[in-house]
C-alpha positions in Angstrom: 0.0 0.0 0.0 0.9 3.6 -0.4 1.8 4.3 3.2 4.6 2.0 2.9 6.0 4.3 0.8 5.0 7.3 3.1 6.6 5.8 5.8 9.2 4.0 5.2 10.7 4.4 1.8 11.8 8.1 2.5 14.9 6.1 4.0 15.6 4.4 0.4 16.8 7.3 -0.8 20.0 6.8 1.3 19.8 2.9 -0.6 21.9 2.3 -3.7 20.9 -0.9 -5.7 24.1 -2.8 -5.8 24.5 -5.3 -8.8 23.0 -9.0 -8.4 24.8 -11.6 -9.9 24.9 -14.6 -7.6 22.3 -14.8 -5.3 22.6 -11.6 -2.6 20.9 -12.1 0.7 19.4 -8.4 2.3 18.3 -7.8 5.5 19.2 -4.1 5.4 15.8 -2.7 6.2 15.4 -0.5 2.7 18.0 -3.1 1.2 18.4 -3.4 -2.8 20.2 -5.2 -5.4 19.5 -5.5 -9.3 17.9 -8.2 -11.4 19.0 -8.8 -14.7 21.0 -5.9 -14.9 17.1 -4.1 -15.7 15.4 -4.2 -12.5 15.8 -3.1 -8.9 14.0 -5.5 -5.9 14.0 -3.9 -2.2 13.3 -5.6 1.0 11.3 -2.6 2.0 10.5 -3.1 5.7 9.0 0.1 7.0 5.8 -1.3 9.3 7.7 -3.2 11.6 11.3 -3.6 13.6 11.2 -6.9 13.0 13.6 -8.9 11.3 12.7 -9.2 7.4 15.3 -10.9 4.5 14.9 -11.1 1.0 16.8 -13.6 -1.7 17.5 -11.9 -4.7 18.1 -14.6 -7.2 19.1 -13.8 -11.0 15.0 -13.9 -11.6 13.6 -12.3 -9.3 13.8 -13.1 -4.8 12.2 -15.2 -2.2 11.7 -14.2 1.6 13.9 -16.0 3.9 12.4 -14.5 7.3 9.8 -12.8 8.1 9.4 -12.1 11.7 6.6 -9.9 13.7 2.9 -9.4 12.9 0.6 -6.5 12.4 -3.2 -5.4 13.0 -4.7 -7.1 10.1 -6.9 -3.7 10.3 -4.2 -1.5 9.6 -1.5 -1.5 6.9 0.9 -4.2 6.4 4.7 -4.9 7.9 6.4 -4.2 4.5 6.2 -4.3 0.5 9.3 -6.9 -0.7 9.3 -6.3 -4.4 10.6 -5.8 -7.4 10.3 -3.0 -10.2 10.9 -1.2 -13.4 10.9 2.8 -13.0 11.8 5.0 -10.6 11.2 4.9 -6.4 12.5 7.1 -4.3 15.1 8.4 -6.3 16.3 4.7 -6.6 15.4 4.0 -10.5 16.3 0.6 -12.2 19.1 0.8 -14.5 18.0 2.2 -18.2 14.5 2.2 -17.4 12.4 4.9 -20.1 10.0 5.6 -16.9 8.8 8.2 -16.1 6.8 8.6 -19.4 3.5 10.2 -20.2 0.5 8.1 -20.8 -0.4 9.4 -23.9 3.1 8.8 -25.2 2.7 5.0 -24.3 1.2 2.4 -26.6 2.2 -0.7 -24.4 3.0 -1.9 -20.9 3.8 -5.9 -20.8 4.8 -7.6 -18.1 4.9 -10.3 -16.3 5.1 -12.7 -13.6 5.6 -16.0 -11.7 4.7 -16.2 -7.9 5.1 -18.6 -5.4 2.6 -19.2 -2.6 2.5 -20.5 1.2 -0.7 -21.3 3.4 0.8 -19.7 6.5 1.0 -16.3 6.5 -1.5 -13.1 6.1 -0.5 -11.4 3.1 -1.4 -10.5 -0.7 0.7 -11.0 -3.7 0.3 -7.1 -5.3 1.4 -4.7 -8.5 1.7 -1.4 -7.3 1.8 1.1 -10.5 2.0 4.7 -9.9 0.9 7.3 -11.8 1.4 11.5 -11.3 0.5 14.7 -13.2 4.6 15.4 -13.4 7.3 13.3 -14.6 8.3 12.4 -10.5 11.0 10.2 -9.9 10.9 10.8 -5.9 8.1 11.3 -3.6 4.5 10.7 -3.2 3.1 10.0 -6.7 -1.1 10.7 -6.5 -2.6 7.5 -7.5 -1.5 3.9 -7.1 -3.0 1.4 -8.9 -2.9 -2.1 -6.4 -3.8 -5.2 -8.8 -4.2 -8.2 -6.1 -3.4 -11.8 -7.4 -3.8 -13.3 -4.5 -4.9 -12.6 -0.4 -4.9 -15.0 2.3 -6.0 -14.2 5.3 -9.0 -11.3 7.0 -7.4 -8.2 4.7 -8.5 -6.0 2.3 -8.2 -2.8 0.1 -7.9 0.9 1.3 -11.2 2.8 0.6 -14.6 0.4 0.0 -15.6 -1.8 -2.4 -17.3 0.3 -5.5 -18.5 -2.6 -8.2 -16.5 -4.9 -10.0 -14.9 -4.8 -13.7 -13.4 -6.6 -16.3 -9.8 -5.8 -17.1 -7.7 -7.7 -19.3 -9.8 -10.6 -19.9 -10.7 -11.0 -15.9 -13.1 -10.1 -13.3 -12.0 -7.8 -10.6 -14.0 -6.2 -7.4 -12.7 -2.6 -7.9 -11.9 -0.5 -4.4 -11.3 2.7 -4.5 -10.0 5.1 -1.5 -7.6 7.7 -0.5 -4.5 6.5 2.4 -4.2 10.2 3.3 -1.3 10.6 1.4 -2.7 9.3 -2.6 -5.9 7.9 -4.1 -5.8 4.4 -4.3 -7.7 1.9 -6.7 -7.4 -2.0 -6.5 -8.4 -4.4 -8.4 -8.9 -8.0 -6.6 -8.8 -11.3 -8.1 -11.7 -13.7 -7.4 -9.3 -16.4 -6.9 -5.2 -16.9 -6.1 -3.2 -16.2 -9.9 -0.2 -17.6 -9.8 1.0 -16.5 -12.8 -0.3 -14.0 -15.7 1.2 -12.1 -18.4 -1.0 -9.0 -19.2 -1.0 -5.1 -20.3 -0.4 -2.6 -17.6 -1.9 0.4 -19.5 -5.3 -1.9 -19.5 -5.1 -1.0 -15.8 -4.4 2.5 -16.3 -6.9 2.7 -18.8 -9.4 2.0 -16.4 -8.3 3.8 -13.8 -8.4 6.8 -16.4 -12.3 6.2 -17.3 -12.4 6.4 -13.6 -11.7 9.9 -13.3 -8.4 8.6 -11.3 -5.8 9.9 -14.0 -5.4 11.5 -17.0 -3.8 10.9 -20.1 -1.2 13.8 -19.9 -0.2 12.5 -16.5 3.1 9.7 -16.0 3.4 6.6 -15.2 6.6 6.2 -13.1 7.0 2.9 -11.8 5.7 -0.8 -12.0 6.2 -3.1 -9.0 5.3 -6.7 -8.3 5.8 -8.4 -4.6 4.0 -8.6 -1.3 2.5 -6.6 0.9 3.0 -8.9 4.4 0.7 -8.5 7.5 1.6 -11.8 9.6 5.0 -13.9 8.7 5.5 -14.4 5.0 8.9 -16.7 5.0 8.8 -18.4 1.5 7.1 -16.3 -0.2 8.6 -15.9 -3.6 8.4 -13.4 -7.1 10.4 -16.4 -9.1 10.5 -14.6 -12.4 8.8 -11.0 -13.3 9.1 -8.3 -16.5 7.9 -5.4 -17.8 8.8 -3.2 -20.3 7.2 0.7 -21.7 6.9 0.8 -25.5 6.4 4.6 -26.7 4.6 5.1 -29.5 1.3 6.4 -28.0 -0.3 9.9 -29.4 2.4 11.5 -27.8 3.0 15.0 -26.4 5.9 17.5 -26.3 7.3 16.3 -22.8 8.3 13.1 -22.6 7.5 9.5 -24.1 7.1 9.9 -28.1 8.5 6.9 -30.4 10.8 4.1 -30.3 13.6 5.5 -32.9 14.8 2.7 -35.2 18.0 3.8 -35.1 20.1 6.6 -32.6 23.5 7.7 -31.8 24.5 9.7 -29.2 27.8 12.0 -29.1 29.2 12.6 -24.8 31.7 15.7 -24.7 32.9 16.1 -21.7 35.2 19.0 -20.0 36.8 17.2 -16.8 38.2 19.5 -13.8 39.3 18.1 -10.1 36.1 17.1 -8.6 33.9 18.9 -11.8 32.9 18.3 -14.5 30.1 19.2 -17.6 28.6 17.1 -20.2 27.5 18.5 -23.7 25.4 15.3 -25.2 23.7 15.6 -28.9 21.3 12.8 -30.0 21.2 12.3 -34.0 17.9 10.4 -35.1 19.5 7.9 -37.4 15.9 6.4 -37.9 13.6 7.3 -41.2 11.1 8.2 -39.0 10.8 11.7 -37.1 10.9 11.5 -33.2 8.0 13.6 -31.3 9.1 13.1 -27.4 12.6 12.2 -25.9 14.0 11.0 -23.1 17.7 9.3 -23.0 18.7 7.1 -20.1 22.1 6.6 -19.1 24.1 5.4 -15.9 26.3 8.0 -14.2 29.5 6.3 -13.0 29.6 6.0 -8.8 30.3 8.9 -7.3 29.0 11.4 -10.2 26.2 13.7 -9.6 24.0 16.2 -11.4 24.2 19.6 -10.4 22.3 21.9 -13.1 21.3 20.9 -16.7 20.6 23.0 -19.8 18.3 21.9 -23.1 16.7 19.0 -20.6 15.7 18.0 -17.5 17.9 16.0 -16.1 17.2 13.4 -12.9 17.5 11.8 -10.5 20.9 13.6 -9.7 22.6 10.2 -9.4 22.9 6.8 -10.2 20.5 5.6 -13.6 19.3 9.2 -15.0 16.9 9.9 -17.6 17.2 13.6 -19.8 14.2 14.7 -20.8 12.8 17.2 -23.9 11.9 20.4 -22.8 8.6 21.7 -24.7 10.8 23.3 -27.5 13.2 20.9 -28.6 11.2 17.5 -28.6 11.4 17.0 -32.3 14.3 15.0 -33.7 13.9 14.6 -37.6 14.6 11.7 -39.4 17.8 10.1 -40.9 20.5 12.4 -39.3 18.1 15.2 -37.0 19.6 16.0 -33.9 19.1 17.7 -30.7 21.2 18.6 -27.7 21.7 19.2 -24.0 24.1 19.7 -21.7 24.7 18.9 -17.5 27.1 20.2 -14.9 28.4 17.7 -12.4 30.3 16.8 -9.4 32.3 13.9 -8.9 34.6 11.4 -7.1 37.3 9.3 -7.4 38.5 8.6 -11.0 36.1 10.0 -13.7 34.8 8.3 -16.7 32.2 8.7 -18.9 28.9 6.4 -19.0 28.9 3.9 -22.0 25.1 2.9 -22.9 22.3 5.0 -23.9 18.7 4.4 -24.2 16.7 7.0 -26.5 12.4 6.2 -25.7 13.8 2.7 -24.9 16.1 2.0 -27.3 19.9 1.1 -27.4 21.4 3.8 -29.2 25.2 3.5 -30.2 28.1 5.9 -29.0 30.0 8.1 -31.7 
């Protein structure tokens, strides 16, 4: 639920996703490692001092302990999950998220869960969607879908009909946690593993009155949300990708180019640094929307950017059109931007680029 984030993911900003390769047991309360070098699964304990550990396998985790209960009237112990997007400030490595709605003409994804009998929990997506491209904070509504509860639980807010969403039935609940509107969608009975559409969610919750189109989606997640024990509990495989190609708008999203290159110019001084990137098209097919995502070496940091947005400050960041340069014409149309940084240690330059998605190569 949303007040997990409230409450206790303001501390994953201090968290940096360290690489997953082997298994990596966490018991680091806000904990993270990544999966398949794409996505970024936290232990995320925040209702409870309890001990909690995750397993992050090369697929996905399992919980190894789970200790401590909660009020099954109030909101759960913890969300252990795993996403694609941005959380906190903590985003997965070349993820194209934020992006606008409109600019979106598929979310896939999917999963593979495993079960136990003896705990109170549900197995959860938690989407989030906001009027700005946020890639830290509260977003304003979170989309729950529940594949599974076990145990005397239910949704924030009340029970307002029921709905059919990707080829199932639902009972839709909406409500508000004090913090963001909420709207969950509960399976009948325990799924155990689906592939599906996420914007067939977000469609819905638009006709709902719950979004808009010109709003972002920033994140999809998949894990638990725990109220009583949970060891076992397992997310053994999960995806989800953001293909661009929508209607589009002048901030974000727009098409996956069929071909890109990007130029990185740097000017390096002790412990400075700026950045003067240019993007050439070098598709047959114009670009309306941009965002590039790239990983800043450890211990670089954003200060100020010109041409683009530029965030988080750290870590995977993503450079966004401003409203007047989010045309790139085809076969050889460019555009530019530039960043000031910080940084420590030895510098070097990042090495992949991602333009709406796509691998672009480096001149």
């Amino acid at each position: 639920m949303a007040l997990s984030v409230v409450l206790g993911t303001l501390a994953a900003l201090l968290s940096t996703a360290l690489p997953a390769q082997a298994d990596v047991l966490i018991c680091d309360q806000y904990g993270s490692a990544t999966v398949q070098g794409r996505y970024v699964a936290q232990n995320n304990r925040w209702g409870t001092s309890a001990t909690q550990c995750i397993n992050v396998t090369s697929t996905g985790f399992q919980v190894r302990q789970a200790d401590g209960s909660v009020s099954t009237s109030g909101p759960p112990k913890s969300y252990p999950s795993i996403y694609n997007g941005c959380h906190y400030g903590n985003c997965s490595p070349g993820t194209n998220l934020p992006m606008q709605l409109s600019a979106i003409s598929s979310a896939p994804s999917s999963i593979s869960y495993g079960y136990v009998s003896n705990a109170v929990y549900n197995a959860s997506y938690d989407i989030w969607l906001d009027p700005t491209p946020k890639t830290t904070g509260v977003n304003q509504t979170e989309i729950m879908i529940w594949l599974n509860r076990v145990g005397p639980i239910q949704p924030i807010g009340s029970r307002v009909g029921t709905a059919s969403v990707g080829g199932r039935s639902w009972e839709v609940w909406t409500g508000s946690n004090g913090s963001n509107n909420v709207i969950s969608f509960v399976a009948s009975s325990a799924v155990a593993s689906w592939s599906f559409d996420v914007m067939d969610f977000v469609d819905e919750t638009v006709r709902r009155g719950m979004a808009q189109n010109n709003w972002y989606l920033t994140s999809v997640q998949a894990g638990f949300e725990p109220w009583q024990g949970g060891a076992g509990l397992a997310v053994n495989s999960f995806s989800s990708s953001v293909n661009a190609g929508g209607s589009g708008g002048g901030d974000g999203g727009g098409q996956n180019p069929s071909g890109c290159r990007v130029s990185y110019t740097t000017s390096v001084w002790t412990g400075g640094f700026t950045a003067n990137v240019a993007i050439t098209n070098t598709g047959s097919t114009a670009i309306d929307g941009w965002q590039l995502a790239f990983a800043l070496p450890s211990g670089q940091s954003v200060t100020n950017a010109w041409n683009a947005s530029v965030t988080p400050s750290s870590g995977t960041v993503t450079a966004r059109n401003l409203s007047g340069n989010g045309q790139i014409p085809a076969n050889g149309g460019s555009q530019s931007f530039g960043f000031q940084g910080t940084y420590s240690g030895t510098f070097s330059a990042p090495t992949q680029f991602t333009l709406n998605g796509t691998p672009c190569t480096v001149a």
